[in-house]
DRENDO-1510 file (C-alpha; in Angstrom, 1 decimal, always signed):
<recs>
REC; n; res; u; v; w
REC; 1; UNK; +14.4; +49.4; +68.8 .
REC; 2; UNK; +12.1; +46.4; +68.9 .
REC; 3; UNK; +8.0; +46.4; +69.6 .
REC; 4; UNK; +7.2; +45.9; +72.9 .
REC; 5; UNK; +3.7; +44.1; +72.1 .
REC; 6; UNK; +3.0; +43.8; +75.7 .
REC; 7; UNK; +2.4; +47.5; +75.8 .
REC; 8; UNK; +0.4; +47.6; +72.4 .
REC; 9; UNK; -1.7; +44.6; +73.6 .
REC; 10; UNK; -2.4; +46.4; +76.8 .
REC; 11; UNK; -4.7; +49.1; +74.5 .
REC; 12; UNK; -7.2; +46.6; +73.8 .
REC; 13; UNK; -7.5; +45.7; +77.9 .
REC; 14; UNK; -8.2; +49.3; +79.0 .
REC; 15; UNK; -10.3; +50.0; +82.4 .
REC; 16; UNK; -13.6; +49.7; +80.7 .
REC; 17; UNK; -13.4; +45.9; +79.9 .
REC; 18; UNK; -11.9; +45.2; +82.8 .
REC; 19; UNK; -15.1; +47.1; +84.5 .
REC; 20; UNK; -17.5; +44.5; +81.9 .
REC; 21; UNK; -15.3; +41.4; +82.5 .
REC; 22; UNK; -15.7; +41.8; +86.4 .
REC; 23; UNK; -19.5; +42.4; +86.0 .
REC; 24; UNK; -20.0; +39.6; +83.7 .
REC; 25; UNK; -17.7; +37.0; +85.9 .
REC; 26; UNK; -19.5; +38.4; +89.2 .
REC; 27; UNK; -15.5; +38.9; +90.3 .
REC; 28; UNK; -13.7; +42.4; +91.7 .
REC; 29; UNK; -12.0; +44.7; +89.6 .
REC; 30; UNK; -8.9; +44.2; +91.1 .
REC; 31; UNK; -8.7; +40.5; +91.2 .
REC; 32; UNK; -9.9; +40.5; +87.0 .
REC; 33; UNK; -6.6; +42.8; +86.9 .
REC; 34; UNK; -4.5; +40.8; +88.6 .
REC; 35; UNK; -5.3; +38.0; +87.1 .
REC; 36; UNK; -4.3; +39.9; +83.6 .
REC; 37; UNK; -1.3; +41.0; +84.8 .
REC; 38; UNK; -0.1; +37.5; +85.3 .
REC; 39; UNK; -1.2; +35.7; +81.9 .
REC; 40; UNK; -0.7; +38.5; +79.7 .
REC; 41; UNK; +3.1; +38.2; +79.9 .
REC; 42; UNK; +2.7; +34.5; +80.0 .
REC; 43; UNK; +1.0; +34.5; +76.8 .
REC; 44; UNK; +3.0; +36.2; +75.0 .
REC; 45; UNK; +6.5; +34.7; +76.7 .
REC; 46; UNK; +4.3; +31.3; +75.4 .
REC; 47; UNK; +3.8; +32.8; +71.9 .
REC; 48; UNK; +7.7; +33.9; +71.3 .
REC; 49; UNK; +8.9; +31.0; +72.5 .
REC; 50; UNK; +6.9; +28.8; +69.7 .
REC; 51; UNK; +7.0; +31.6; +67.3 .
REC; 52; UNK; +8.1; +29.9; +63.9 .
REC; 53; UNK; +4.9; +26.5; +64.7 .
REC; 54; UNK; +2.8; +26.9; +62.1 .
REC; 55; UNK; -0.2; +26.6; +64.3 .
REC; 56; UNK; +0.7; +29.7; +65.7 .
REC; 57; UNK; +1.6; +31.8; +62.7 .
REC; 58; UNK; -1.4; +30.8; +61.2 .
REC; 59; UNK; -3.5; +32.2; +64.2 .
REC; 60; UNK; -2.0; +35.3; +64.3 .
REC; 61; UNK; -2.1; +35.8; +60.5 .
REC; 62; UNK; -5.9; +34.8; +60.5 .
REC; 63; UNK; -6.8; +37.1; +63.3 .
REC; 64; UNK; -6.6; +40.3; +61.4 .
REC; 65; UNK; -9.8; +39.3; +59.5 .
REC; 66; UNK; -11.2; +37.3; +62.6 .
REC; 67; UNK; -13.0; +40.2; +64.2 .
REC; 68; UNK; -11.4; +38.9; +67.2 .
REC; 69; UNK; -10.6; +42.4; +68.6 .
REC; 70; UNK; -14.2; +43.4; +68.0 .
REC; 71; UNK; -15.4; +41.1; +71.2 .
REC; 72; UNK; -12.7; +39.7; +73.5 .
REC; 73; UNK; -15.5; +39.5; +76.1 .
REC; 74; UNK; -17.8; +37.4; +74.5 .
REC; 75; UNK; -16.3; +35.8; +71.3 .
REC; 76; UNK; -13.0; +34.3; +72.6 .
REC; 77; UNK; -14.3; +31.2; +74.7 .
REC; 78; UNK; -15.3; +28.9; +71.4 .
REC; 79; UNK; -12.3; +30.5; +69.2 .
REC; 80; UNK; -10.7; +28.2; +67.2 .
REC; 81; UNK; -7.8; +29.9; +66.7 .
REC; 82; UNK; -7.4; +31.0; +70.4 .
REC; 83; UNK; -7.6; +26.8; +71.2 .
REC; 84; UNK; -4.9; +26.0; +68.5 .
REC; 85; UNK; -2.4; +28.4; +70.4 .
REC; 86; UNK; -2.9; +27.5; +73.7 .
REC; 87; UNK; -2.1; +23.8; +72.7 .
REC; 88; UNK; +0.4; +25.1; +70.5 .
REC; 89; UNK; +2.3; +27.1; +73.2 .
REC; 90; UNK; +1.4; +25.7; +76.6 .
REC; 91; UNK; +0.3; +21.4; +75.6 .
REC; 92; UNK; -0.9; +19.9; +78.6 .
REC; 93; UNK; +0.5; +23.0; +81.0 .
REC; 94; UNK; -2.8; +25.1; +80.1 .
REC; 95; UNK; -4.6; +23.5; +83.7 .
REC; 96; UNK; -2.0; +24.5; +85.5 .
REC; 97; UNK; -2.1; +28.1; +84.4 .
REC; 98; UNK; -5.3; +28.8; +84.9 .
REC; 99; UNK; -5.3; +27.5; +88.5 .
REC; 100; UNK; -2.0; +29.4; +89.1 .
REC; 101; UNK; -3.7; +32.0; +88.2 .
REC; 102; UNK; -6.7; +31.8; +90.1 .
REC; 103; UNK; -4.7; +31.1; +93.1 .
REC; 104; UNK; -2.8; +34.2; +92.9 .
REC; 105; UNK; -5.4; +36.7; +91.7 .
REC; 106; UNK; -8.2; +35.6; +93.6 .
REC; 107; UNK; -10.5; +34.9; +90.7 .
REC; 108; UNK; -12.1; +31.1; +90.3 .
REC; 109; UNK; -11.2; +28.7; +87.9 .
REC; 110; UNK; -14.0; +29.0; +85.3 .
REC; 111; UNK; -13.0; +32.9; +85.6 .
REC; 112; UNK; -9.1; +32.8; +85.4 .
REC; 113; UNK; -9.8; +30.4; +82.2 .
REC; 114; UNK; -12.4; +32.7; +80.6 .
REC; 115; UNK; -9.2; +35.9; +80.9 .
REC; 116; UNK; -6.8; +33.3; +79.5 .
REC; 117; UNK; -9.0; +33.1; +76.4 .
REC; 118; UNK; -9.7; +37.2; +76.5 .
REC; 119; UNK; -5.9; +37.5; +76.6 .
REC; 120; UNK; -4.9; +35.0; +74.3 .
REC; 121; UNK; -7.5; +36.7; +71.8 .
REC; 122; UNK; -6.1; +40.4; +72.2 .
REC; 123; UNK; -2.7; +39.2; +72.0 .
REC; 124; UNK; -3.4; +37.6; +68.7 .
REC; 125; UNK; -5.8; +40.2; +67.6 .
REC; 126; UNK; -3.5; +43.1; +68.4 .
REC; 127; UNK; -0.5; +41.5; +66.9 .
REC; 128; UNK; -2.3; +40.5; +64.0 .
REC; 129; UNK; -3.3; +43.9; +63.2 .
REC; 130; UNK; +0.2; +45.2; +63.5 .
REC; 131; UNK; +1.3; +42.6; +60.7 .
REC; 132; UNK; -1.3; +43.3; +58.6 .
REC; 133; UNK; -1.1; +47.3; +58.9 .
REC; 134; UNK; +2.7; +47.0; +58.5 .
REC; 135; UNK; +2.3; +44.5; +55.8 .
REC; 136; UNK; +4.7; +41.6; +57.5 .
REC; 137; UNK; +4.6; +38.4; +56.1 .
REC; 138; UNK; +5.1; +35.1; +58.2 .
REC; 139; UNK; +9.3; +35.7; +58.7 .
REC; 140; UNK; +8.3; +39.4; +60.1 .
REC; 141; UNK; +5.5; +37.8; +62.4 .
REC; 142; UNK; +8.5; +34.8; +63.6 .
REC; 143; UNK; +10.6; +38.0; +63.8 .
REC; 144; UNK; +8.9; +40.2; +66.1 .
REC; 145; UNK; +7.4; +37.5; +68.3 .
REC; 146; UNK; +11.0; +36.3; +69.0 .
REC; 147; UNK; +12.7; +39.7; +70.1 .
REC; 148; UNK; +9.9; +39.5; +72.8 .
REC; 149; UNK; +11.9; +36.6; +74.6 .
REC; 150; UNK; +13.9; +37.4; +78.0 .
REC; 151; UNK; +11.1; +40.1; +79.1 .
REC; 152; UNK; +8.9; +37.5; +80.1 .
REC; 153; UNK; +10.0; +36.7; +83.6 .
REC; 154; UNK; +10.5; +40.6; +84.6 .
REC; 155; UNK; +6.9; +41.2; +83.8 .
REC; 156; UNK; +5.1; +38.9; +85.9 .
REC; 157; UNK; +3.6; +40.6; +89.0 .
REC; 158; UNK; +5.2; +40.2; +93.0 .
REC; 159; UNK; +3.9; +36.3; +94.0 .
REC; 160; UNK; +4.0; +34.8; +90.4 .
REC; 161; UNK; +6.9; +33.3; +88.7 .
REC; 162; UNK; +7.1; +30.6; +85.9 .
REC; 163; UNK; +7.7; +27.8; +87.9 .
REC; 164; UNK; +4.6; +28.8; +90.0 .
REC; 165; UNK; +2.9; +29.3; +86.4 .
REC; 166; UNK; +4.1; +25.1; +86.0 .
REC; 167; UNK; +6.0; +26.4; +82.7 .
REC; 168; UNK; +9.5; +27.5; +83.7 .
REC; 169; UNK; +10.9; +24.7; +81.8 .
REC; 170; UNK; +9.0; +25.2; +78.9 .
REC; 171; UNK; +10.7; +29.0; +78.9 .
REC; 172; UNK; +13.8; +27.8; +78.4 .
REC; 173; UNK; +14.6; +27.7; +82.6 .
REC; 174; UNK; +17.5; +25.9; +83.3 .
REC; 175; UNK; +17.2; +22.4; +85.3 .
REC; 176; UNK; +17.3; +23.7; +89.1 .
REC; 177; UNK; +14.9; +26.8; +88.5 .
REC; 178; UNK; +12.1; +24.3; +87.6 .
REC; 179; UNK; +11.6; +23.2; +91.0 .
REC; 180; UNK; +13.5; +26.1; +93.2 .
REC; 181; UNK; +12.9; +29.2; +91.1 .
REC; 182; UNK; +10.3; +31.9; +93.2 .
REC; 183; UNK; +9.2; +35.9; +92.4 .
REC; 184; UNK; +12.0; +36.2; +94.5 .
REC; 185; UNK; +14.9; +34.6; +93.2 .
REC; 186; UNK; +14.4; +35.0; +89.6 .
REC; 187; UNK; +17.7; +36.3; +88.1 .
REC; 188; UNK; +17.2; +40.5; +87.7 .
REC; 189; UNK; +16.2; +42.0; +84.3 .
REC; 190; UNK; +15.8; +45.7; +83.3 .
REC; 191; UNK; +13.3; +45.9; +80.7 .
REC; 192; UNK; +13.0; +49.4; +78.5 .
REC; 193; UNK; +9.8; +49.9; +76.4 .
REC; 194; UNK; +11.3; +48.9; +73.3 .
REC; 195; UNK; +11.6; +45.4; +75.1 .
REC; 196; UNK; +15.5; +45.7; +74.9 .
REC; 197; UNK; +16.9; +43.7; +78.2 .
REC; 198; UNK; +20.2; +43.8; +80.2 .
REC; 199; UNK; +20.3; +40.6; +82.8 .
REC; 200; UNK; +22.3; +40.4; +85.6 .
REC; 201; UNK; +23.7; +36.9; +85.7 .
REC; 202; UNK; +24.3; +34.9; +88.3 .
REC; 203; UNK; +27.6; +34.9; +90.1 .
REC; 204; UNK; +30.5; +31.9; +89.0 .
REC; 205; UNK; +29.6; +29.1; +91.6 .
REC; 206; UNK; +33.1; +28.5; +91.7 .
REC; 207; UNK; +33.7; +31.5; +93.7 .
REC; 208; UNK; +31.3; +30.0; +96.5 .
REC; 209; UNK; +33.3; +31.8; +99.5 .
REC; 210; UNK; +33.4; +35.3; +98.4 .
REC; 211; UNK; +30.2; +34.8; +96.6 .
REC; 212; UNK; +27.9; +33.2; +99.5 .
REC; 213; UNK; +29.3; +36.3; +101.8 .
REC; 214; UNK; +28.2; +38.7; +99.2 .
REC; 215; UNK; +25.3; +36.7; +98.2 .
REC; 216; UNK; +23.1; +38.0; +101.4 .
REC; 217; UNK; +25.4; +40.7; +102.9 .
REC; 218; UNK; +24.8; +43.4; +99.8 .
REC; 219; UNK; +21.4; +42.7; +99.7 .
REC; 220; UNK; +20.8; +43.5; +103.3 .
REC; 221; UNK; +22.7; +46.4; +102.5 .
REC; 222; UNK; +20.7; +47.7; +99.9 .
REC; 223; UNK; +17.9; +46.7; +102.0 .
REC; 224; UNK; +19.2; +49.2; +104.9 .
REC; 225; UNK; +19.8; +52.1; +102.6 .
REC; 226; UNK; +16.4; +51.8; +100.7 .
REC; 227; UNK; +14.8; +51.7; +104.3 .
REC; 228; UNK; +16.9; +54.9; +105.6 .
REC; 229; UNK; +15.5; +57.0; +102.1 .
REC; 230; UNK; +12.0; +56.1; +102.4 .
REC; 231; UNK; +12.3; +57.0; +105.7 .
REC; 232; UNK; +13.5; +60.6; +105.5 .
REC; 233; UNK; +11.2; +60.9; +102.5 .
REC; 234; UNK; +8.5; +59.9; +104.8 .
REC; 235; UNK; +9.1; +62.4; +107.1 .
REC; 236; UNK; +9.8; +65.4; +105.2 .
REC; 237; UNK; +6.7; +64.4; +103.2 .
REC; 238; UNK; +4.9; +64.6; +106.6 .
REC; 239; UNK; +6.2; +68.1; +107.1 .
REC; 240; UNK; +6.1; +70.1; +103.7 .
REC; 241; UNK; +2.4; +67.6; +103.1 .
REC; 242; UNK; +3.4; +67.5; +99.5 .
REC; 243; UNK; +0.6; +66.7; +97.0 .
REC; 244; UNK; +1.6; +65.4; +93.4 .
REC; 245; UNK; -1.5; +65.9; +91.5 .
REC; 246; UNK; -1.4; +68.7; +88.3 .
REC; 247; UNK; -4.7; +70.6; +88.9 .
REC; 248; UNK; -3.8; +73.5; +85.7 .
REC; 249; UNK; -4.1; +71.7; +83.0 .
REC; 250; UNK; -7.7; +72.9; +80.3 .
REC; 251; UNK; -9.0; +70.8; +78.0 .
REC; 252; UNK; -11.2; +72.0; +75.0 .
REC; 253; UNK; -14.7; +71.0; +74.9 .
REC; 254; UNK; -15.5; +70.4; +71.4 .
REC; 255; UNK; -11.5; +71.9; +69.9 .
REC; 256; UNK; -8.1; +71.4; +70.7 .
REC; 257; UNK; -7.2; +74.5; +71.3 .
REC; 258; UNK; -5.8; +75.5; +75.1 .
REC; 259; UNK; -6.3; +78.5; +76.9 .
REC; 260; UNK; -3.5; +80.3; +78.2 .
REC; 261; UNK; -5.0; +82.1; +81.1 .
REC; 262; UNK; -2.1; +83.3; +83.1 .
REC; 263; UNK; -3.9; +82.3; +86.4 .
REC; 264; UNK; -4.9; +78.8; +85.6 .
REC; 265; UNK; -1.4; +77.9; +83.7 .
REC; 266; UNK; +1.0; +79.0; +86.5 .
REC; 267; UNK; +3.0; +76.5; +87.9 .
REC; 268; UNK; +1.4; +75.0; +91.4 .
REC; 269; UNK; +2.2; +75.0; +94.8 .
REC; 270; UNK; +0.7; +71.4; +95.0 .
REC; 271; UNK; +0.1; +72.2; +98.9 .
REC; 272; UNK; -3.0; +71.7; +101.1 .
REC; 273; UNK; -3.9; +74.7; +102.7 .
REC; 274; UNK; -7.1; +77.1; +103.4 .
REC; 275; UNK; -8.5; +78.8; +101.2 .
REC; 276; UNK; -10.8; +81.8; +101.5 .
REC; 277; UNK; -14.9; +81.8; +100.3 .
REC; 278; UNK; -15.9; +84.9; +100.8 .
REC; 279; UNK; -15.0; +84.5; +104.8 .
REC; 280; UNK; -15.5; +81.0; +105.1 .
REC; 281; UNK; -12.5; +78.6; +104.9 .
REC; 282; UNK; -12.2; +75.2; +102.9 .
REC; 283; UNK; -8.9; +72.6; +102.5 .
REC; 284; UNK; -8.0; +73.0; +98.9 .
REC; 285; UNK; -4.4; +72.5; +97.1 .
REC; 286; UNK; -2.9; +76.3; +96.7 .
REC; 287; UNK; -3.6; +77.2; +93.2 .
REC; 288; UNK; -5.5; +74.3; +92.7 .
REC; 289; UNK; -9.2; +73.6; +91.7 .
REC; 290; UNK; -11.1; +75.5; +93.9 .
REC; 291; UNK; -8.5; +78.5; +94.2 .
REC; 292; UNK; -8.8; +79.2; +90.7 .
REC; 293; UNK; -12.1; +79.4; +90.4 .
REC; 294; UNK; -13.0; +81.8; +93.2 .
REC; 295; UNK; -10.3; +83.7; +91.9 .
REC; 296; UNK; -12.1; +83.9; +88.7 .
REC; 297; UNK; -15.3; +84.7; +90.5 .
REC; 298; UNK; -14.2; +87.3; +92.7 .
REC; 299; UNK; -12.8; +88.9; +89.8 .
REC; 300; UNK; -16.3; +89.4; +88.0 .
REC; 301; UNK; -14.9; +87.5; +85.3 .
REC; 302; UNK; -17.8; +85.5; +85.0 .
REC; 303; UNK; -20.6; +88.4; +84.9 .
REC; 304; UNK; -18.8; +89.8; +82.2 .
REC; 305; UNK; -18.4; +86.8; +79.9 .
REC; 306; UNK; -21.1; +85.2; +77.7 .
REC; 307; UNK; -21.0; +81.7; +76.9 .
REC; 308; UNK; -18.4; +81.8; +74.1 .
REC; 309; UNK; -15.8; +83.3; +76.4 .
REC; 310; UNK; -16.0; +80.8; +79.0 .
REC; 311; UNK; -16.1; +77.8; +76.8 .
REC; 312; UNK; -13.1; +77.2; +76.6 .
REC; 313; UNK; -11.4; +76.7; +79.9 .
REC; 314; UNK; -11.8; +73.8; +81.9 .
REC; 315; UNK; -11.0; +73.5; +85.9 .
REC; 316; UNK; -9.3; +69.7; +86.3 .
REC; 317; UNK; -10.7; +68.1; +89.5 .
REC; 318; UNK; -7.0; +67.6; +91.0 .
REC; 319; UNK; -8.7; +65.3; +94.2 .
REC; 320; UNK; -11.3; +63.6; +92.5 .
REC; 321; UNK; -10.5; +59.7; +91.3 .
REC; 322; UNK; -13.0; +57.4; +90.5 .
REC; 323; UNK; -11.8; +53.4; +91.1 .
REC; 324; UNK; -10.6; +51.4; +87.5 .
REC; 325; UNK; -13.6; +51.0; +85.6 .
REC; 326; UNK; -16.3; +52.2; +87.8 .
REC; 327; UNK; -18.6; +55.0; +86.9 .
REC; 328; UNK; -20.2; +55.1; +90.8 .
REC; 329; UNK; -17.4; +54.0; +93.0 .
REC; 330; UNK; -14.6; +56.9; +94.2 .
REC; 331; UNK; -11.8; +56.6; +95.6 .
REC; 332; UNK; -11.1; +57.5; +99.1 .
REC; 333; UNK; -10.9; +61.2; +100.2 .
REC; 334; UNK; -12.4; +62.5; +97.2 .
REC; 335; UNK; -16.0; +63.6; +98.2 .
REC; 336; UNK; -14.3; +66.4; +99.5 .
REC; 337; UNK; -14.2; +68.2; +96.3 .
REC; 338; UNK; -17.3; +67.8; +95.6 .
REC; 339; UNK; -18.2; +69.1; +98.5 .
REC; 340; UNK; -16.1; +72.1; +98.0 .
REC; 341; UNK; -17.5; +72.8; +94.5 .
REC; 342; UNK; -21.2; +72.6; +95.9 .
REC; 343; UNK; -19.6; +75.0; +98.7 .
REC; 344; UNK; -18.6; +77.7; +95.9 .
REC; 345; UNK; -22.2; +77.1; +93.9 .
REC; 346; UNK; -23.8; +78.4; +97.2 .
REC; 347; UNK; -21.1; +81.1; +98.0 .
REC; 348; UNK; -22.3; +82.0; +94.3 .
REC; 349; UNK; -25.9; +81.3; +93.5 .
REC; 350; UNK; -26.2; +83.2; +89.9 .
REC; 351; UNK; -23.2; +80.6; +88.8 .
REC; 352; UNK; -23.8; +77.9; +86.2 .
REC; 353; UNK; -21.7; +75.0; +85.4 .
REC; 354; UNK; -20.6; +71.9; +83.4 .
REC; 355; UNK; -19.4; +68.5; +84.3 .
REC; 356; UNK; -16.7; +67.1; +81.7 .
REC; 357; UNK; -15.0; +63.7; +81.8 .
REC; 358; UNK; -12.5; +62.0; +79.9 .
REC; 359; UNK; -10.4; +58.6; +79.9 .
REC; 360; UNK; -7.1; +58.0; +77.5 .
REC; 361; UNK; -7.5; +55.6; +74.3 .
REC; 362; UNK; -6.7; +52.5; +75.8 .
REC; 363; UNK; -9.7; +50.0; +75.4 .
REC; 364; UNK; -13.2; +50.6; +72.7 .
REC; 365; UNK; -13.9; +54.5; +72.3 .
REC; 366; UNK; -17.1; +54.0; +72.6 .
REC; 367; UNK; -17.3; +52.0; +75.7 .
REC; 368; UNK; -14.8; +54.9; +77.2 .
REC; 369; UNK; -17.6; +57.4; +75.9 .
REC; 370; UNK; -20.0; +55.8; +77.6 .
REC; 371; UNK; -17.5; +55.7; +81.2 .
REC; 372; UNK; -16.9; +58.8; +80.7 .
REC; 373; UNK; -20.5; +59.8; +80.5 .
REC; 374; UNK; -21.7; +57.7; +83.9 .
REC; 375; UNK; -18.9; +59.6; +85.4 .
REC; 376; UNK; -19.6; +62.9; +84.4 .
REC; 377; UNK; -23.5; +62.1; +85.4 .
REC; 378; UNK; -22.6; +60.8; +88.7 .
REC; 379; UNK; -20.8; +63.7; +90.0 .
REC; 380; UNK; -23.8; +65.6; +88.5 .
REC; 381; UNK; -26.3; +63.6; +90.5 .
REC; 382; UNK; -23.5; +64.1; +94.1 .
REC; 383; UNK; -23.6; +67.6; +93.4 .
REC; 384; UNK; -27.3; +67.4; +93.3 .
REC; 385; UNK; -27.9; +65.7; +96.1 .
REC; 386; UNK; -25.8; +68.7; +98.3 .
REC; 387; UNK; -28.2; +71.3; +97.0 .
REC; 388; UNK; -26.9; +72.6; +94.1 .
REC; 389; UNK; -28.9; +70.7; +91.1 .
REC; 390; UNK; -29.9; +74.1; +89.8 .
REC; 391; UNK; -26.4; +75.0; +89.0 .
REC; 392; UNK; -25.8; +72.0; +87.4 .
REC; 393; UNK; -26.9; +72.5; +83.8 .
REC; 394; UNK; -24.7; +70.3; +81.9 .
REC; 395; UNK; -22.7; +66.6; +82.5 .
REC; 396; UNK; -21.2; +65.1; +79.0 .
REC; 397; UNK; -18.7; +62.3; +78.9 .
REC; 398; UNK; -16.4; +63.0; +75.9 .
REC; 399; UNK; -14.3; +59.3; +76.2 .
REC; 400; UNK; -10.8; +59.7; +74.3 .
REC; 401; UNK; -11.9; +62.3; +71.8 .
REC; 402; UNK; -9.4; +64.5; +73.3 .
REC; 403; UNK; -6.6; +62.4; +74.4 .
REC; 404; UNK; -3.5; +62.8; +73.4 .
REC; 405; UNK; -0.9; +60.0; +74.7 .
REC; 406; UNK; -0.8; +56.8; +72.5 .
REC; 407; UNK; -2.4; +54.0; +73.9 .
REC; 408; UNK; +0.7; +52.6; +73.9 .
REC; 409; UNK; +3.0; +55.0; +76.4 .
REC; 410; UNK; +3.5; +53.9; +79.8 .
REC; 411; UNK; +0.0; +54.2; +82.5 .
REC; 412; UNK; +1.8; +57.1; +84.2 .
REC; 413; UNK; +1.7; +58.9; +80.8 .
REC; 414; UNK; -1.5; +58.3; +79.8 .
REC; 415; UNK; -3.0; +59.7; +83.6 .
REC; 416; UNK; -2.8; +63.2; +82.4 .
REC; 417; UNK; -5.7; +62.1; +79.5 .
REC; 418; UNK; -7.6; +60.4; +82.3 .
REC; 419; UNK; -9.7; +63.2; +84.2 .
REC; 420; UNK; -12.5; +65.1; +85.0 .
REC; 421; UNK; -13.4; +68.9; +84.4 .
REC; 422; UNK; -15.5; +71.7; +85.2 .
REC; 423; UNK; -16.0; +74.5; +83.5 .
REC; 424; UNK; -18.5; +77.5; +84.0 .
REC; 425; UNK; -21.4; +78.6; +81.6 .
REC; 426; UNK; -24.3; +80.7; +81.3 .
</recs>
């Protein structure tokens, strides 16, 4: 099955250099990320589809000992090599890209030209480093950049297309898609993670009477069909108020090893409800955060433990999400937890805990360390703030250090490494 290097370029452009490249550019998270999303799949559609020009073998073999990986945010603008591609793969298109880009994403010019070179530099520093750690020579290099071509198109984002880009001809588009080809009309692709593709080519135009009928009758019958699921979905999500967060997972805080504490690792009911302190109600998830750990205290688990015991197991915050890259910002709804935990600190003054964060391994470890860290400390400081500093004895961001999905799996699978944790102590 052939490399996606989409996904293993997508390592080196984790949350926390989105977080720098949107401070440094005075732009918005989101729109740095849009904008990313748009000329990463460009760039490498550019790169596979001049794969054996010298100029740009030559790059990515010279990339590996470049240090290019070391500082996409500030050593890519003046890079030789990064210059020598972009003419190589896009000529005289490059202006049009980067406006395309800024259009869609929001971002200015001087910005959406800055990512192209940050993109540009992971894609040849991460490729490069493949190449050398395999040990492929120039053919291998041609090789793997090639098997990347047909994926292109079926990456770019909702609004963007090549033709948009002002390189659909340079992609190998056929004469009428330069001019009439949109996000919407591109042909269907299905794209797996090994980068393997299945298109869905466009019906025989000699068939124009059946063909026209079907050409907008089955889509508006799909279009029906999808609308009559989301809709009963909608509904019985509004009745049974279903919540899809995983609140039992532990983490250790300085081994690998889990817990299995028979409380905290049954399966949850994922279900807001109310939930009992000591007389007093709070909105929790059944078996979630806050369940578990009055649980534990009601059971006089903690008086009877010492340090050692409780080390080990770690309460995930299940409603508690800080916005990409931010270490201050959350996202909606989830001061409520907060507010819960400071609840339970009162309900039980003697009680002592620690804040824990983490992140996956996408991006620099030690830029995720230092995330994590804020993010621990800022819940820290909320917590303060409602009363309960004294209670509060410990914060400590520990980054990747205990992931365990490959920065290459999918977002979705990398979440579960993404979190923050409490746990109690003495």
């Amino acid at each position: 099955m052939a490399l996606n290097i989409i996904d293993l370029i997508k390592g080196q452009l984790g949350p926390a250099l989105i977080s720098q490249a949107a401070t440094q550019y005075g732009e918005s998270e989101s729109g740095i990320s849009k904008a990313i999303s748009g000329l990463l799949p460009a760039v490498v559609g550019g790169m596979a589809n001049n794969a054996e020009k010298p100029g740009v073998l030559d790059a990515v073999m010279g990339a590996s000992s470049n240090g290019m990986l070391g500082n996409l945010l500030g050593g890519t603008s003046n890079n030789s090599l990064i210059t020598t591609v972009l003419a190589a793969i896009f000529g005289d298109k490059v202006a049009d890209i980067v406006n395309a880009v800024s259009t869609f994403s929001g971002v200015n010019n001087s910005t959406s030209s800055s990512l192209l070179n940050m993109v540009t530099g992971a894609t040849l520093g991460s490729v490069g480093k493949y190449a050398s750690d395999n040990n492929i020579g120039a053919s291998g290099i041609t090789s793997l950049l090639q098997d990347q071509k047909g994926i292109v198109s079926s990456l770019l984002p909702a609004g963007l297309s090549l033709a948009s880009l002002g390189v659909g001809n340079m992609f190998g588009a056929p004469e009428a898609e330069k001019v009439t080809v949109s996000s919407y009309d591109q042909p269907k692709v299905e794209v797996n993670r090994g980068g393997d593709t299945h298109s869905h080519p466009t019906p025989d135009n000699n068939n124009n009477e059946g063909g026209s009928i079907w050409k907008w009758l089955l889509p508006l019958l799909l279009l029906g069909l999808a609308g009559w699921f989301l809709w009963n979905n909608y509904n019985k999500d509004k009745t049974d108020e279903v919540v899809t967060t995983d609140n039992t997972e532990m983490v250790a805080d300085s081994t690998d090893n889990m817990v299995n504490d028979s409380a905290m690792m049954a399966t949850p009911v994922k279900e807001v409800t109310d939930i009992d302190l000591n007389g007093k109600m709070i909105k929790g998830y059944a078996n979630g955060m806050e369940a578990s750990m009055i649980n534990f205290l009601k059971s006089d688990s903690y008086k009877n433990a010492d340090d050692a015991a409780l080390k080990d197991t770690w309460y995930n915050f299940d409603n508690v999400n800080f916005k990409i890259g931010s270490a201050t910002e959350l996202e909606a709804g989830s001061e409520g937890q907060i507010q819960n935990l400071a609840e339970i600190l009162k309900a039980y003054p003697d009680t002592k805990i620690k804040i824990g964060g983490y992140t996956d391994m996408t991006g620099d470890a030690a830029q995720n360390k230092d995330l994590s860290q804020k993010r621990a400390d800022f819940i820290k400081s909320q917590l303060g703030k409602l009363g309960v500093a004294a209670q509060v004895v410990g914060a400590e961001g520990y980054g990747s250090e205990f992931a365990k999905v490959p920065a290459t799996a999918s977002n979705d699978e990398r979440a579960e490494d993404r979190k923050m944790a409490v746990r109690f102590t003495k």
